[in-house]
N, C-alpha and C positions, 0 to 999 in steps of 0.2 A: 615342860619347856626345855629341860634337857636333851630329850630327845629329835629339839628341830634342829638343830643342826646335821645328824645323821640323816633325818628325814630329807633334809635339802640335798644332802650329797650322794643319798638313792635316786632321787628324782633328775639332778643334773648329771649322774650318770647313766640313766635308761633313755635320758633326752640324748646325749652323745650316741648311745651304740645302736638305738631305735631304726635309726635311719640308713642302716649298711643292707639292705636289702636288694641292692641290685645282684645282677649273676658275674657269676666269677669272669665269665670270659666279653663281657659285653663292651668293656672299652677295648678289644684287642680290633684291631682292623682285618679285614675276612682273609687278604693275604696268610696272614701269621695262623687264623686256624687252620689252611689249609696246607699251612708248613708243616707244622702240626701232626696233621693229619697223615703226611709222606713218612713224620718220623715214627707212628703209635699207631695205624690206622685202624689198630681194634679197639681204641681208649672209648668209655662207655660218654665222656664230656664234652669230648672232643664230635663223635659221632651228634649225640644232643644239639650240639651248637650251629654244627652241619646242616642239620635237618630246619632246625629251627630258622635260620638265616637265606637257609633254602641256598645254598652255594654250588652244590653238586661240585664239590671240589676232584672228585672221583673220577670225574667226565673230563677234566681239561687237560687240554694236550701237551704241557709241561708237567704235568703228575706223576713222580717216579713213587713209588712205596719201596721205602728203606726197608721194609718188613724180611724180603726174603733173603738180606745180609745177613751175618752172624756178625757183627759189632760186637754184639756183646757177650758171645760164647768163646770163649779159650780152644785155641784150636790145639791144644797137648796140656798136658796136666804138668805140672811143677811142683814135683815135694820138696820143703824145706826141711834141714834137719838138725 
């Protein structure tokens, strides 16, 4: 008998986390993947979600891919000293 209250709060916590099973990206609206998609166009999740939703975001005539920017490479090195 000591042990039902532990038993209870395994089972009321596997009843809570049981049900997170949907995918990561399925509440987002297809806009935002394909925003997405302009900023990362190699991301393995983002491509997934793509294909899955059937979007062909790739095809539409406002699609720029940020990819061949350097955002995010340092254009000269900077020593600190």
């Amino acid at each position: 008998m000591k042990y039902l209250p532990n038993l209870l709060v395994l089972i009321f916590c596997f009843g809570i986390f049981s049900p997170s099973f949907a995918g990561i990206y399925d509440d987002w609206p297809d806009d935002a993947i394909c925003t997405w998609l302009e900023q990362r166009p190699n991301h393995k999740g983002y491509l997934a979600e793509n294909n899955k939703r059937k979007l062909n975001c790739f095809n539409r005539e406002n699609f720029s891919s940020r990819n061949d920017f350097d955002f995010f490479k340092p254009k000269e090195q900077i020593y600190m000293y």
